[in-house]
C-alpha positions in Angstrom: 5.1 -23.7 -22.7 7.0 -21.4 -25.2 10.1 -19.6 -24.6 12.5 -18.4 -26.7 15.6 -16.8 -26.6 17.0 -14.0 -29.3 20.7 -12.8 -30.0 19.9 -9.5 -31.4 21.6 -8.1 -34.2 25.5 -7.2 -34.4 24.8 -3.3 -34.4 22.7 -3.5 -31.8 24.9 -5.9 -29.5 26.2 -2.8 -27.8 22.6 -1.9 -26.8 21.1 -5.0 -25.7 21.9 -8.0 -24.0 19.1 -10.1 -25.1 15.4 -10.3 -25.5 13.1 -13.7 -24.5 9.5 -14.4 -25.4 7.6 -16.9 -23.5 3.8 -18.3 -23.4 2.3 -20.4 -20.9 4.3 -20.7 -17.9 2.4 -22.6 -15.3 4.5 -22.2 -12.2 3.2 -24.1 -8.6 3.8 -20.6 -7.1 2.3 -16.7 -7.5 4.9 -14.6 -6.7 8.8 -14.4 -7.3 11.6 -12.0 -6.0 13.7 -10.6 -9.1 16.9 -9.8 -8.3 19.5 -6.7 -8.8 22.0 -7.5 -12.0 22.3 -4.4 -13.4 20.6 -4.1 -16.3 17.5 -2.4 -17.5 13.8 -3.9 -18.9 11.6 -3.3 -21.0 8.6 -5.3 -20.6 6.0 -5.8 -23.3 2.3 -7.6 -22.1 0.5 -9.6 -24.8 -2.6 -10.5 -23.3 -4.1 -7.7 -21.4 -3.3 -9.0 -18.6 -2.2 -7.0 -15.7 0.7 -7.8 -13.7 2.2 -6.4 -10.0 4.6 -5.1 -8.1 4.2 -6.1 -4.5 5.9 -4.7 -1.5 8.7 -6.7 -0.5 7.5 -6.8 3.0 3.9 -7.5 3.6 3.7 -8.4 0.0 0.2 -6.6 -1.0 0.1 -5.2 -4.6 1.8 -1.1 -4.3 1.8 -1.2 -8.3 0.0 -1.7 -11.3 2.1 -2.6 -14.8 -0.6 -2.9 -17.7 0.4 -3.4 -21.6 4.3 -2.3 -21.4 6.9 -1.3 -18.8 10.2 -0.1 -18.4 12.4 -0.9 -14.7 15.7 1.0 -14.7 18.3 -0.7 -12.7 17.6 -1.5 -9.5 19.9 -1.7 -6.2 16.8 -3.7 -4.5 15.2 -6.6 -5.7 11.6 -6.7 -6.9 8.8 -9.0 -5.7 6.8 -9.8 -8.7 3.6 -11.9 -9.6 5.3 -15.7 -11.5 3.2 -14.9 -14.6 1.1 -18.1 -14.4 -0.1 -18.2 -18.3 0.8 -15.1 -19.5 2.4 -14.1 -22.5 4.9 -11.1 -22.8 8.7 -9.8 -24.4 11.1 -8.7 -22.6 13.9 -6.3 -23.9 17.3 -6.7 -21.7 19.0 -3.6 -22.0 23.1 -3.3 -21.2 23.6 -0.4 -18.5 25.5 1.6 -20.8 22.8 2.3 -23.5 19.4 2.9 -20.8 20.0 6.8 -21.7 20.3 6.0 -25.4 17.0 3.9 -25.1 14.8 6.2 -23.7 16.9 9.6 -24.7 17.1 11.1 -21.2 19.1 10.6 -17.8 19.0 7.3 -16.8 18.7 8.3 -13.3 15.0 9.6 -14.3 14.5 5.5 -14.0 16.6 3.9 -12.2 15.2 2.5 -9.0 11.6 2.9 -10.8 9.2 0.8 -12.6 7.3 3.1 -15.2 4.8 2.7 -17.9 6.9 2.8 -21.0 4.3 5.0 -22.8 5.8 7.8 -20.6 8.6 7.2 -22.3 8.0 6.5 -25.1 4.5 7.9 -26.3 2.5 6.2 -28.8 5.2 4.4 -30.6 5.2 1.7 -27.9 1.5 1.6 -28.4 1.7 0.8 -31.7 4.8 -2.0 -31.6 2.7 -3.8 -29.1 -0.1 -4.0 -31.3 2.3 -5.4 -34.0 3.7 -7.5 -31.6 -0.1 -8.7 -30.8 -1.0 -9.7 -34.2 2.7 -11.1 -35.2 2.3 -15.0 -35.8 6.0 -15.9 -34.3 8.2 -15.3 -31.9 10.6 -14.7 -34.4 8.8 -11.9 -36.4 8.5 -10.3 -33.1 12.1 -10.3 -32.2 12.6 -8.8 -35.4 9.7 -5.4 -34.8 11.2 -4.7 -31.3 14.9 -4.7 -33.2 13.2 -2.5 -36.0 11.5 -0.2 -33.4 14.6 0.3 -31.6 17.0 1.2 -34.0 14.5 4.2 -34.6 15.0 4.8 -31.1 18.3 4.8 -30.0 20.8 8.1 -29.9 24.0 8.4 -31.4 26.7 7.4 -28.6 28.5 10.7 -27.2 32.1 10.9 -26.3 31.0 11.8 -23.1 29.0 7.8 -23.3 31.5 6.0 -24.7 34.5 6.9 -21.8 31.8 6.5 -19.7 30.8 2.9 -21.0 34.8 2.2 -21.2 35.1 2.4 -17.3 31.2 0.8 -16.7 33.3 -2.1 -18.4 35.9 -2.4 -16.1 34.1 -2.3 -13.6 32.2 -5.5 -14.5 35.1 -6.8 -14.9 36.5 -5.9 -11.4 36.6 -8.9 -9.0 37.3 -7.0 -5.7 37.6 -3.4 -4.2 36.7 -0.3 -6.8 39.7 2.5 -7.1 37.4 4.9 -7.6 40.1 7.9 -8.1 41.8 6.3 -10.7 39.4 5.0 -12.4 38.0 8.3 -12.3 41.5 10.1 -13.7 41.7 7.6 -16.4 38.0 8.4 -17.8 39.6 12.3 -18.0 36.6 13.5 -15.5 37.3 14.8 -12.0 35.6 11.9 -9.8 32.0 14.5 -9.2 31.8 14.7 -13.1 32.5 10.9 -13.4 29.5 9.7 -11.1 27.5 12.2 -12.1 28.0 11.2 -15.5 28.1 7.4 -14.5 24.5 8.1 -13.1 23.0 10.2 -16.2 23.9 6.9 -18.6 23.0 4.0 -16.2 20.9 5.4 -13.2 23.7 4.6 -10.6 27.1 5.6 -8.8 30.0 3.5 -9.7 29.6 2.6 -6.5 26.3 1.5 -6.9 27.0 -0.6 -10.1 29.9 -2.4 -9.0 28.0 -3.7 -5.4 25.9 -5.5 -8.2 28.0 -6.3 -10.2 30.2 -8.2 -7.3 26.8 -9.9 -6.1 26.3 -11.3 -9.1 29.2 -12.7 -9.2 28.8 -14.2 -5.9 25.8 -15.4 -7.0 27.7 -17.2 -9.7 30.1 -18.7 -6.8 27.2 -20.2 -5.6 25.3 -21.9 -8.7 29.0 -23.5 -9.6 30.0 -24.7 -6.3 28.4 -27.6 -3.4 30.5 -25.9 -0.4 31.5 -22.8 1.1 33.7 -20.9 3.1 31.7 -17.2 3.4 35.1 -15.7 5.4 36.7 -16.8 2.1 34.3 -15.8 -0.6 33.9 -12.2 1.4 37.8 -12.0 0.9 38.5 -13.0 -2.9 35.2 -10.2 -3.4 37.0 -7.6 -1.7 34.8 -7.4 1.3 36.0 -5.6 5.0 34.9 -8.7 6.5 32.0 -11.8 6.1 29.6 -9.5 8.6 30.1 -6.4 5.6 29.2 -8.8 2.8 26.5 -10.7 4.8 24.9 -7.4 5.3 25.7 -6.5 1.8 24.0 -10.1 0.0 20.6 -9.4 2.3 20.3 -6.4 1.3 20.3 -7.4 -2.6 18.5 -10.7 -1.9 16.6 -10.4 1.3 17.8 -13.4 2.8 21.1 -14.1 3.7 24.0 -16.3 1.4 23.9 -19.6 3.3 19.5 -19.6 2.7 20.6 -18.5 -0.8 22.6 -21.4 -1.1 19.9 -23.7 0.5 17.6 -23.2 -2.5 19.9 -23.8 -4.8 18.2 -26.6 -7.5 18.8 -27.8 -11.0 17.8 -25.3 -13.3 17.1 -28.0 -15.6 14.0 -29.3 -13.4 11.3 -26.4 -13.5 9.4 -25.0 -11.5 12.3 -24.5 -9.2 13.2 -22.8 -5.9 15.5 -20.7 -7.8 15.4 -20.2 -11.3 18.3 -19.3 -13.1 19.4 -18.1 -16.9 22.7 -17.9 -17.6 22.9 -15.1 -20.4 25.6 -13.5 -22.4 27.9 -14.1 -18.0 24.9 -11.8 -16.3 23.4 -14.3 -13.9 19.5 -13.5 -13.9 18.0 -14.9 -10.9 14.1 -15.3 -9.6 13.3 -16.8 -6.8 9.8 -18.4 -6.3 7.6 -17.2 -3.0 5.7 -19.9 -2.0 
């Protein structure tokens, strides 16, 4: 199996949080559930091989992806096929910069799975042909960052206070003061979350219940033990019933099965696969 990681270039570190290419995963499973951690994809197929979305439920195909995608963020996780021996690049892209990447609202994709050539026209055509006929994973990394610095927008004020707060929210570790951090972005609090919303696809709201289940998620890779009345406490919830309710509806199961599939990440496949990247906590779990 191949799969490597790329740090993308300084001026484009406020932009992206990473980008991976892999080739020839062979998982013992078929499908996965991705999970909410606020960030945007784009997802770039190399083999013309079709991949899914399923329906979380009875888990029958409601979706087709073919060639390249892009998933806004999501507030629900996704139940995808493991990509058994396919080959594809992803794009991680920060929640700040999704309306700078694809130059409209963000809320146009956020709870969506698209084809990127509707947002992108032929130019994404054309990088994945490049990306096709590129000989490394390297030169790869390297098109995608080339393509999109063509893409991007100039930041606006408007983007930057708003990417300012989006910061301090992630780095919130309990209850959200939404007024003030409202009155401090210079917005009254309907211009903030609509403005929050046309740069990331979500409320504040919405952003910083995934941003505080990821960070429980985190509790739980780090630690052997634990107290949920606690952990609901020191995350700012009402009470362990509110976050219980809370981590299902993120995860669809609830924290202490979460916990019960916890594995080495080292030893792959696993229950629950985990990359630690740049402090966002990306986590699949496998669907036997």
């Amino acid at each position: 199996m191949i799969f490597v990681e790329h740090k993308v270039a300084d001026d484009l570190s406020d932009l992206v949080q990473g980008m991976i290419y892999y080739k020839g995963y062979r998982p013992d499973h078929d499908k996965e559930k991705l999970l909410p951690d606020g960030t945007a994809n784009l997802v770039i197929e190399l083999q013309n091989q079709p991949q899914y979305i399923f329906d979380n439920q009875s888990l029958e195909p409601i979706q087709t992806c073919d060639q390249a995608w892009f998933s806004g963020l999501q507030t629900n996780y996704l139940t995808i096929p493991s990509g058994f021996d396919a080959e594809m690049l992803v794009l991680t892209i920060k929640p700040t910069a999704v309306s700078r990447v694809i130059n409209q609202s963000a809320s146009q994709v956020a709870n969506r799975v698209l084809p990127a050539v509707d947002l992108f026209g032929d130019d994404i055509t054309e990088l994945r042909k490049q990306l096709m006929i590129s000989d490394s994973a390297s030169e790869k990394f390297k098109r995608v960052e080339t393509w999109l610095r063509s893409q991007i927008q100039p930041v606006t004020i408007q983007q930057q206070t708003i990417a300012n707060c989006v910061e301090k929210i992630a780095d919130s570790q309990d209850k959200l003061n939404l007024a003030k951090l409202a009155e401090q972005s210079g917005f009254s609090q309907r211009q903030f979350i609509q403005l929050c919303k046309s740069t990331m696809g979500l409320t504040p709201k919405q952003y910083h219940r995934i941003v505080r289940f990821n960070q429980i998620l985190t509790m739980i890779h780090q630690q052997q033990t634990f107290d949920w009345a606690a952990v609901a406490h020191d995350c700012g919830y009402f009470d362990q019933a509110h976050f219980i309710r809370d981590f299902q509806g993120f995860a669809g199961v609830n924290p202490s099965q979460y916990a019960g599939f916890e594995t080495d990440w080292k030893n792959m496949p696993l229950c629950v696969e985990k990359l630690a990247n740049n402090g966002v906590l990306n986590c699949i779990f496998r669907l036997d």
